[in-house]
FIKOLZA-1660 file (N, C-alpha, C; in steps of 0.1 Angstrom, whole numbers, plus 5000, padded with zeros to 4 digits):
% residues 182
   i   px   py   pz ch aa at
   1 4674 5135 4785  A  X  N
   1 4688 5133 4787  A  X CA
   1 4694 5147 4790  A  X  C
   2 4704 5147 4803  A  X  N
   2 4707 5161 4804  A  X CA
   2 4722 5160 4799  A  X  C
   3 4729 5171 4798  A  X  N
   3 4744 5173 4792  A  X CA
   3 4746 5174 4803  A  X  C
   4 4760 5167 4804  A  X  N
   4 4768 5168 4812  A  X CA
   4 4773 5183 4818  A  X  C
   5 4776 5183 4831  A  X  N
   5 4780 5194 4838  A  X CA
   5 4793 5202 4832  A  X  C
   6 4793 5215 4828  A  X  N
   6 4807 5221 4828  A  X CA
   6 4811 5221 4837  A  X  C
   7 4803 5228 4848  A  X  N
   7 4806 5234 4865  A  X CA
   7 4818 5222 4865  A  X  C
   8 4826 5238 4875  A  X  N
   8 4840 5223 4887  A  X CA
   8 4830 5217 4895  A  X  C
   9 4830 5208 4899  A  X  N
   9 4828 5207 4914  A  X CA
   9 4833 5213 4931  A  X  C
  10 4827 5218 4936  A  X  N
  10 4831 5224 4950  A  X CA
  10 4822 5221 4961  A  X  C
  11 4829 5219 4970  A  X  N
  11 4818 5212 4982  A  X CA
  11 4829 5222 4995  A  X  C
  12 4818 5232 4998  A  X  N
  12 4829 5235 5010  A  X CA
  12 4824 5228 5025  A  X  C
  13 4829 5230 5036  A  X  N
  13 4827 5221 5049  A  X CA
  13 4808 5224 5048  A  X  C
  14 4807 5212 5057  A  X  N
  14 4810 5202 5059  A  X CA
  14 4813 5193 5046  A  X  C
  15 4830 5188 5044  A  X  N
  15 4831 5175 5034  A  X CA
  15 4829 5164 5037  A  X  C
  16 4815 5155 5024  A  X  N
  16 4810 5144 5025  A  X CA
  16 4822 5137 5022  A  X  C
  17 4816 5122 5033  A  X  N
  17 4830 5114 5032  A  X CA
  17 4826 5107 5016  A  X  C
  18 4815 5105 5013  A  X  N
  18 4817 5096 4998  A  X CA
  18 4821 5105 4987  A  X  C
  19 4821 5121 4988  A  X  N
  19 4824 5128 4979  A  X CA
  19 4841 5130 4978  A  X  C
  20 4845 5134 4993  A  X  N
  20 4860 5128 4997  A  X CA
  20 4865 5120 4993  A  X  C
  21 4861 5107 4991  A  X  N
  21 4866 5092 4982  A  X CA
  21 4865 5094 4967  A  X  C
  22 4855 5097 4962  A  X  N
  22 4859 5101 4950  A  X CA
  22 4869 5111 4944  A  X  C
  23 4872 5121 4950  A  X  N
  23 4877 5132 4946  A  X CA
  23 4892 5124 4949  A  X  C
  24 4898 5119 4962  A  X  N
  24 4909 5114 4965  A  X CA
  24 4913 5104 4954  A  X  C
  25 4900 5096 4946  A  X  N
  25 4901 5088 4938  A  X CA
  25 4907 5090 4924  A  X  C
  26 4909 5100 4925  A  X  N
  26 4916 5110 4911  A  X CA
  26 4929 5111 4914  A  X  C
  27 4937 5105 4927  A  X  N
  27 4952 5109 4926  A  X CA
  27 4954 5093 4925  A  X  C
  28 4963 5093 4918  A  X  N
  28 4972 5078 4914  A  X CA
  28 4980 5076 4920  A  X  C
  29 4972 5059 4929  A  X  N
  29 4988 5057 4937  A  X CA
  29 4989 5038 4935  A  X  C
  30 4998 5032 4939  A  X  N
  30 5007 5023 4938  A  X CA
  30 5001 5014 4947  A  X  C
  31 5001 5005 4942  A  X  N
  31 4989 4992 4953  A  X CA
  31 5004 4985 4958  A  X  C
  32 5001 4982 4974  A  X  N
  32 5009 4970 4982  A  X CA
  32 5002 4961 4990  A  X  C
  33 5006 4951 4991  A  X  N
  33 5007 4942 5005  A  X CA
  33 5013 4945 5017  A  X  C
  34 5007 4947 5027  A  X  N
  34 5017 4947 5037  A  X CA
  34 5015 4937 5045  A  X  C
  35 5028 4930 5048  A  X  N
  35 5025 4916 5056  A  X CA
  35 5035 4919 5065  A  X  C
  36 5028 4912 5075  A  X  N
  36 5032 4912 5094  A  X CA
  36 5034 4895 5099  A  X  C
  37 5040 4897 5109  A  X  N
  37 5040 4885 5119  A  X CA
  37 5051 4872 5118  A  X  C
  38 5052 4864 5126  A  X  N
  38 5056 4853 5129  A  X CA
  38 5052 4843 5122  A  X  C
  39 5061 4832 5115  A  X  N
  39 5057 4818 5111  A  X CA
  39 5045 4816 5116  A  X  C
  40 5033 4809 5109  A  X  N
  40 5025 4806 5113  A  X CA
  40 5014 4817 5123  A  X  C
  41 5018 4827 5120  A  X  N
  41 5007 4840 5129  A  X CA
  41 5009 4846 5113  A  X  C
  42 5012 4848 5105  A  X  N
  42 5014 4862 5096  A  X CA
  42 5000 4861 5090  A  X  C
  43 5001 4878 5085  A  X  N
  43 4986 4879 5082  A  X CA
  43 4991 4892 5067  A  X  C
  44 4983 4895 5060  A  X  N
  44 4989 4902 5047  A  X CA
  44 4973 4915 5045  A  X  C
  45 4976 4925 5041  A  X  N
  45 4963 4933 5039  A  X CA
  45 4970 4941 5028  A  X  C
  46 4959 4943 5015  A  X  N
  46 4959 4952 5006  A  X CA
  46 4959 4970 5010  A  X  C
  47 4968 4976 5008  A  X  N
  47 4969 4991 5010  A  X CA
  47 4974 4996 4995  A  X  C
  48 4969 5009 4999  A  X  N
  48 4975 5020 4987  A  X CA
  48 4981 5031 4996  A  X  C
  49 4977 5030 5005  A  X  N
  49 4980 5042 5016  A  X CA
  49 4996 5044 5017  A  X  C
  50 5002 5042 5009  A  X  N
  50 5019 5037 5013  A  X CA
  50 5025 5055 5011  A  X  C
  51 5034 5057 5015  A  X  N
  51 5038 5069 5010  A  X CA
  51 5054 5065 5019  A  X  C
  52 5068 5072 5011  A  X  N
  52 5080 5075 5014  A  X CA
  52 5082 5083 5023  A  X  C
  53 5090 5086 5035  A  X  N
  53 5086 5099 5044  A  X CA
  53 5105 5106 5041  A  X  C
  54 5115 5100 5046  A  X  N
  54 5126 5101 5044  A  X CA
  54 5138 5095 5041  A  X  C
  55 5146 5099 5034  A  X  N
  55 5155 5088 5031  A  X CA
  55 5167 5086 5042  A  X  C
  56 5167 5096 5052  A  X  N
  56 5180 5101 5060  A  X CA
  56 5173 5103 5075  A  X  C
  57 5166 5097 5085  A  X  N
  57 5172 5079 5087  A  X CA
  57 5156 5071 5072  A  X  C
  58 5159 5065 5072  A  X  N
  58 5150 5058 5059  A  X CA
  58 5135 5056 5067  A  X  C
  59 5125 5064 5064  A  X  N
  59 5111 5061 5069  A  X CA
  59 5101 5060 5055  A  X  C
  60 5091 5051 5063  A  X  N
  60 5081 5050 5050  A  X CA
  60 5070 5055 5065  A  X  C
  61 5055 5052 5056  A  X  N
  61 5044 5050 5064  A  X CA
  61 5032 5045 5056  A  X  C
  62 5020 5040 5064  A  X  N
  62 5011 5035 5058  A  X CA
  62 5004 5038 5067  A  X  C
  63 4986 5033 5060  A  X  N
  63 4977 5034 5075  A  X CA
  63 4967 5022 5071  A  X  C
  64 4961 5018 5084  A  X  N
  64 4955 5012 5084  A  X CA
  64 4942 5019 5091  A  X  C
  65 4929 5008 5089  A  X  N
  65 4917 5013 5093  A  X CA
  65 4918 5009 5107  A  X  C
  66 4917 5015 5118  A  X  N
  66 4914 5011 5133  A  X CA
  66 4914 4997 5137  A  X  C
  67 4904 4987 5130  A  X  N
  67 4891 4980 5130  A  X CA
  67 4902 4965 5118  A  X  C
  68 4913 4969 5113  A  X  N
  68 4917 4956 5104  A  X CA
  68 4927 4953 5112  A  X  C
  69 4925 4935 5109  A  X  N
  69 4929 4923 5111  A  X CA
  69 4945 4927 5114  A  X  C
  70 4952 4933 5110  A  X  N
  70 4964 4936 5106  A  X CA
  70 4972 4944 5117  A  X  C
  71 4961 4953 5122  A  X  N
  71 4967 4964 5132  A  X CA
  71 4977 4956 5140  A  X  C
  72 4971 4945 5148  A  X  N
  72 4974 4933 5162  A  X CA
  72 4989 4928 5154  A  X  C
  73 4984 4926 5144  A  X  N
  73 4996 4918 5143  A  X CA
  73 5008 4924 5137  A  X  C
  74 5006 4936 5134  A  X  N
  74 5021 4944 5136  A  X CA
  74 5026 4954 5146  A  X  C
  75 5015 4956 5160  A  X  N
  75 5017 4961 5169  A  X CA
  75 5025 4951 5178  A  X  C
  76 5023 4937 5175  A  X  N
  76 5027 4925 5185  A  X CA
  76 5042 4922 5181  A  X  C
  77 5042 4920 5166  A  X  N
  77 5057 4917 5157  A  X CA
  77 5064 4931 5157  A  X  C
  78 5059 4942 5157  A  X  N
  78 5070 4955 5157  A  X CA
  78 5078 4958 5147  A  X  C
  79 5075 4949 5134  A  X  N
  79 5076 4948 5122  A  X CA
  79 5063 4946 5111  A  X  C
  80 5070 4951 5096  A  X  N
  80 5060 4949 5088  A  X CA
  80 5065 4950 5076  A  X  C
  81 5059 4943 5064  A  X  N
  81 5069 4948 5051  A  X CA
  81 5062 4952 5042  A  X  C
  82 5064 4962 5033  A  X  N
  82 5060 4965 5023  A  X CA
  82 5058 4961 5006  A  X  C
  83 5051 4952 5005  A  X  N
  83 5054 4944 4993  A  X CA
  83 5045 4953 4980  A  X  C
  84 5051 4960 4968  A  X  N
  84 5046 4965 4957  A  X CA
  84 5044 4957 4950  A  X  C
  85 5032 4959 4944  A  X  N
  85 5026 4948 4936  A  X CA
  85 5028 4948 4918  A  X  C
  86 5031 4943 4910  A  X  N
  86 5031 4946 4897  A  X CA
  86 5016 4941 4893  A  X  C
  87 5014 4948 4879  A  X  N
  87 5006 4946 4874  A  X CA
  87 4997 4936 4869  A  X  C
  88 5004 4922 4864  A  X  N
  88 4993 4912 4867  A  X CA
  88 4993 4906 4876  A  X  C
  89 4996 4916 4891  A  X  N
  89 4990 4905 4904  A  X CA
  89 4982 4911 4911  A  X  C
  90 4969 4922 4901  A  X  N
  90 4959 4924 4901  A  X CA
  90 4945 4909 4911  A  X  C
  91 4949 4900 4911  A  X  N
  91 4943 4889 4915  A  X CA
  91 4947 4888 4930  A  X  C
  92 4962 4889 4931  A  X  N
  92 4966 4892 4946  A  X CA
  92 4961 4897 4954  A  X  C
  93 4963 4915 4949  A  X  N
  93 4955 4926 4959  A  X CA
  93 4942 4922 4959  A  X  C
  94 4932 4912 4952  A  X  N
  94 4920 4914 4954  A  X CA
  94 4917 4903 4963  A  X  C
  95 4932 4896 4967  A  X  N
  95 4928 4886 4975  A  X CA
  95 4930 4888 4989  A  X  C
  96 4940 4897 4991  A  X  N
  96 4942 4906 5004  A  X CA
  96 4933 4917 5005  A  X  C
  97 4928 4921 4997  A  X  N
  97 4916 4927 5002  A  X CA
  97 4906 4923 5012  A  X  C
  98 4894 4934 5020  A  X  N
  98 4887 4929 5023  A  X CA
  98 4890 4919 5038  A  X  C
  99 4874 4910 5043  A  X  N
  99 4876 4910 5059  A  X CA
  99 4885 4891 5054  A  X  C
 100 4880 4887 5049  A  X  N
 100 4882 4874 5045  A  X CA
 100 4894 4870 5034  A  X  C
 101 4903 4870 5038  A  X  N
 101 4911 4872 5027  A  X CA
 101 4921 4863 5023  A  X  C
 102 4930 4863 5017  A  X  N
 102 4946 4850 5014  A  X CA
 102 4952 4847 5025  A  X  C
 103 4956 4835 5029  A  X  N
 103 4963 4834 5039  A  X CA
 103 4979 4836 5032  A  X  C
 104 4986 4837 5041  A  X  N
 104 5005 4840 5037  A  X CA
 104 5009 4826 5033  A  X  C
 105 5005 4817 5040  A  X  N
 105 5007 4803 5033  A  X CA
 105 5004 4794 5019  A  X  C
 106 4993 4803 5013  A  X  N
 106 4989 4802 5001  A  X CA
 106 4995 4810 4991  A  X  C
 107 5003 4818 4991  A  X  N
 107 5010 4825 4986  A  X CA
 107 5020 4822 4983  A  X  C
 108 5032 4824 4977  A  X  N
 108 5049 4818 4972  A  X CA
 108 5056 4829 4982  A  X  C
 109 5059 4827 4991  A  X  N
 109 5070 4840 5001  A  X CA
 109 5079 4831 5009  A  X  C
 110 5088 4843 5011  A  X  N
 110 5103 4839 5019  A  X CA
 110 5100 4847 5032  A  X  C
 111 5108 4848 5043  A  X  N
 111 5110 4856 5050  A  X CA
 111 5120 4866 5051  A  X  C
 112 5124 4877 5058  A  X  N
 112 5129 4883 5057  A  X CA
 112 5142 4886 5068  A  X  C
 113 5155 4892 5069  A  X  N
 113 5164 4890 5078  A  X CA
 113 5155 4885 5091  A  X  C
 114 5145 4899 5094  A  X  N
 114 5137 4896 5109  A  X CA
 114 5131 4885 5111  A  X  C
 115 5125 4882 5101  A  X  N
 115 5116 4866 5101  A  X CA
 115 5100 4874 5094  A  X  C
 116 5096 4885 5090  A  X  N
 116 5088 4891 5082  A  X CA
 116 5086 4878 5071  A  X  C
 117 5075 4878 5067  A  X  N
 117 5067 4873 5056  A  X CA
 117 5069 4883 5041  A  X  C
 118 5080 4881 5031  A  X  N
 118 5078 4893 5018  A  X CA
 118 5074 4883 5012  A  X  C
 119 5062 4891 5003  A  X  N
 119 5060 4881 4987  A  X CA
 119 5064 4880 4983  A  X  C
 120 5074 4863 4972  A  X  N
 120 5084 4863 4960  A  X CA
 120 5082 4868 4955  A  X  C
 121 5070 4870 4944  A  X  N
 121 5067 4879 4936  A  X CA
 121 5063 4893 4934  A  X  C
 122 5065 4898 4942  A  X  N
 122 5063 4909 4946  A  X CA
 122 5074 4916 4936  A  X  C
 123 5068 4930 4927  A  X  N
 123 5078 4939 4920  A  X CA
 123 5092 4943 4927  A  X  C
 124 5086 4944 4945  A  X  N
 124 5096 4953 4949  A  X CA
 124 5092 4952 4964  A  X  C
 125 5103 4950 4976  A  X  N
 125 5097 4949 4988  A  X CA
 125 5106 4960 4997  A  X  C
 126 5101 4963 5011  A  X  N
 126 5106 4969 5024  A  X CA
 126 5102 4966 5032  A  X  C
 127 5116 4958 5040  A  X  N
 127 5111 4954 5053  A  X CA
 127 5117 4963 5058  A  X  C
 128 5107 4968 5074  A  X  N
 128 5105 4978 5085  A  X CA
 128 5109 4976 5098  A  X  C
 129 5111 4980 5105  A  X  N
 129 5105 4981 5116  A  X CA
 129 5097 4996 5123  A  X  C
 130 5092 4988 5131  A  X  N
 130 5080 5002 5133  A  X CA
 130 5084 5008 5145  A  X  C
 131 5085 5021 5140  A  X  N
 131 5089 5032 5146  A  X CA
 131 5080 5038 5158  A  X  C
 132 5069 5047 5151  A  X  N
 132 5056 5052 5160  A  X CA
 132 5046 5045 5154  A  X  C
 133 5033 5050 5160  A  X  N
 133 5020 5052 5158  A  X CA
 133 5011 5059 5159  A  X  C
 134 5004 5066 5150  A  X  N
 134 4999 5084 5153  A  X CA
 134 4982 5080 5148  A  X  C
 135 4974 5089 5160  A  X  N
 135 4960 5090 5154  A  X CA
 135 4954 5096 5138  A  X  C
 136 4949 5086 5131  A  X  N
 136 4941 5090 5122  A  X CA
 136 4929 5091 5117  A  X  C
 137 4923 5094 5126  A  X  N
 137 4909 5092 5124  A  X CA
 137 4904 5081 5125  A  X  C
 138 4894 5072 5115  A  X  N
 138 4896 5060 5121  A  X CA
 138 4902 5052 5114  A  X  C
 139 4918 5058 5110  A  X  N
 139 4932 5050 5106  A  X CA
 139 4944 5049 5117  A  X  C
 140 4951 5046 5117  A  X  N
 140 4961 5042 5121  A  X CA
 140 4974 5047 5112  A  X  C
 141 4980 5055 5112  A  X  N
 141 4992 5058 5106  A  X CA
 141 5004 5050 5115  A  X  C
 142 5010 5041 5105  A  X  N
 142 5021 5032 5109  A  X CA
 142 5031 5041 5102  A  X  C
 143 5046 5043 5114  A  X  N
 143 5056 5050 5107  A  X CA
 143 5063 5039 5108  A  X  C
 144 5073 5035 5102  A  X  N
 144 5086 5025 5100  A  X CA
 144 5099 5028 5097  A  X  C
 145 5109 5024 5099  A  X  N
 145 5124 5027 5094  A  X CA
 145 5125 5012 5087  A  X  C
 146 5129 5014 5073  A  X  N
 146 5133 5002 5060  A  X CA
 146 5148 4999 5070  A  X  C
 147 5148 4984 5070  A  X  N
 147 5158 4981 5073  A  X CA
 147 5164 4969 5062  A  X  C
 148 5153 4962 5055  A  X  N
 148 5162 4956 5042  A  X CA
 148 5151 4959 5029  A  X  C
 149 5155 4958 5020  A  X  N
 149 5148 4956 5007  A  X CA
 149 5151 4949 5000  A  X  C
 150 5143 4950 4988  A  X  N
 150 5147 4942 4977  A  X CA
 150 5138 4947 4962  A  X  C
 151 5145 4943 4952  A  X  N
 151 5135 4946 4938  A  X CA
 151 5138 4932 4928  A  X  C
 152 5131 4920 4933  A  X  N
 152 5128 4910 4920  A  X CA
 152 5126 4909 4914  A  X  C
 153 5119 4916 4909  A  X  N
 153 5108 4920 4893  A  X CA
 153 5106 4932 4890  A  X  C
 154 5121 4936 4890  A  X  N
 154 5126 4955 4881  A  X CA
 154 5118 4959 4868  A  X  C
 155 5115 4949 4858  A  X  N
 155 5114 4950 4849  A  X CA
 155 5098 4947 4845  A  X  C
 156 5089 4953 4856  A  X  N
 156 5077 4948 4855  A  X CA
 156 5068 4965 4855  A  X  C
 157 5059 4966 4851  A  X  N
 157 5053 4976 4853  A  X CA
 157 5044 4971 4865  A  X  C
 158 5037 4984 4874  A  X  N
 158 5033 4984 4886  A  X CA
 158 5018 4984 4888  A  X  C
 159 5014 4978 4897  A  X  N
 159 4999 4976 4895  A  X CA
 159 4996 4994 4905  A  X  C
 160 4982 4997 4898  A  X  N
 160 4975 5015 4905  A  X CA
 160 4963 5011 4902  A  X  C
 161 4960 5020 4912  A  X  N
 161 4947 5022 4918  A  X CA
 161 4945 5033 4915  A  X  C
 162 4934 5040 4904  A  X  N
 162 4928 5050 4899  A  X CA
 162 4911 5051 4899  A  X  C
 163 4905 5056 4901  A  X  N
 163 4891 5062 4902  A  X CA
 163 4883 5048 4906  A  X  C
 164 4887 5040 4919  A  X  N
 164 4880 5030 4924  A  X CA
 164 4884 5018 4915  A  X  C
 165 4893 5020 4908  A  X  N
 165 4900 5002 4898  A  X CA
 165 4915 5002 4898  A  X  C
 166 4913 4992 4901  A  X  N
 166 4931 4983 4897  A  X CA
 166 4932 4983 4880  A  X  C
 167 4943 4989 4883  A  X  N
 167 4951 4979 4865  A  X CA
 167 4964 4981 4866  A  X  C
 168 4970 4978 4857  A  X  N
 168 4984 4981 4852  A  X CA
 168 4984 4991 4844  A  X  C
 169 4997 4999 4845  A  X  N
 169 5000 5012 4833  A  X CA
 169 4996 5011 4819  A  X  C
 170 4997 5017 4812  A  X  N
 170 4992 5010 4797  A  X CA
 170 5011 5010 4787  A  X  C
 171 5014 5025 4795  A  X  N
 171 5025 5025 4786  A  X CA
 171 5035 5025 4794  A  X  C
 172 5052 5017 4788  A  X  N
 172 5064 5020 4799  A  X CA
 172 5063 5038 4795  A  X  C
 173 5072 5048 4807  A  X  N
 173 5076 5061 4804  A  X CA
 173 5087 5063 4794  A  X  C
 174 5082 5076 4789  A  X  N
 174 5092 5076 4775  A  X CA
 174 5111 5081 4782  A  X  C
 175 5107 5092 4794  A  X  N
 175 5119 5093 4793  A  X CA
 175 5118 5097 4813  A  X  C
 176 5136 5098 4817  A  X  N
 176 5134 5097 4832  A  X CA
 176 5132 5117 4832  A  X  C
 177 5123 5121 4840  A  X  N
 177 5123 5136 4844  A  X CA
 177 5126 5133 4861  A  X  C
 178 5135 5143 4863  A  X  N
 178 5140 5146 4878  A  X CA
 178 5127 5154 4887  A  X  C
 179 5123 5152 4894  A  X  N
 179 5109 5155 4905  A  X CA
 179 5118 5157 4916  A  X  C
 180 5117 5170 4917  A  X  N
 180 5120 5182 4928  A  X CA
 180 5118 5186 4937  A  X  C
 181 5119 5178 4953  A  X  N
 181 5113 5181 4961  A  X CA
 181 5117 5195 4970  A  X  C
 182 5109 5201 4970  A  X  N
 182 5115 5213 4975  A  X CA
 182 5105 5215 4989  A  X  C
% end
């Protein structure tokens, strides 16, 4: 039996992409749905890729893999919405996950001013429309401008994705600290 490593880890170029995934796998981020399309065309895919870009005009972004189901159908609708997931709809994202996945109709959802697909249940939504689209390797970086939202389930803690697993937080936060972007 050997002891465990003190050493950091360091990998300089060339970086392995499975060593890349793990290491990425150490920042905590916020699991969504993002669902696209028209009645009867909509389609839903599991992302963490979500990030805030501006509040002044209002941009989010997300990416998709080249190669998912998802791309077509929000390059065609020119919309897309951002549905945040709380924590026990751990079963959801596992259902949007992957090539085979939930249909939108099997789900509890409304539409949105555009006619967008949000999940009822969903913690917290943004509906988009899409702005650009920039190369990512083999992602797709979707930019958007929020044009409606909503928060139905304020009072829920949020489902994350930490070192390759879903869960929920364990604890609410004790107190609000202001984060400073400079």
């Amino acid at each position: 039996m050997t002891a465990p490593s003190t050493e950091a880890l360091h990998q300089p170029e060339p970086v392995e992409g499975r060593l890349l995934r793990n290491v990425c796998g150490l920042f905590v981020t916020g699991v969504t749905v993002i669902t696209s399309g028209a009645e009867g065309s909509s389609e839903g895919t599991t992302v963490n890729s979500f990030t805030s870009v501006s509040l002044d005009p209002p941009l989010v972004l997300f990416c998709l893999h080249k190669e998912s189901r998802l791309r077509a159908v929000v390059d065609e609708s020119g919309s897309f919405v951002v549905n945040f997931l709380s924590g026990p709809q751990e079963p959801l994202a596992r259902a949007f996950a992957g090539r085979g996945t939930a249909a939108i109709t099997d789900v509890k959802h409304h539409r949105s001013a555009d006619g967008m697909p949000v999940l009822s249940d969903a913690l917290a939504f943004l509906a988009c429309r899409l702005v650009s689209e920039f190369d990512g390797g083999d992602h797709t970086i979707f930019l958007g401008q929020v044009v409606e939202l909503g928060v139905p389930r304020e009072h829920q803690e949020p489902l994350i994705f930490f070192r390759g697993s879903l869960g929920a937080l364990e604890e609410e936060p004790r107190g609000v600290h202001p984060i400073f972007d400079g």
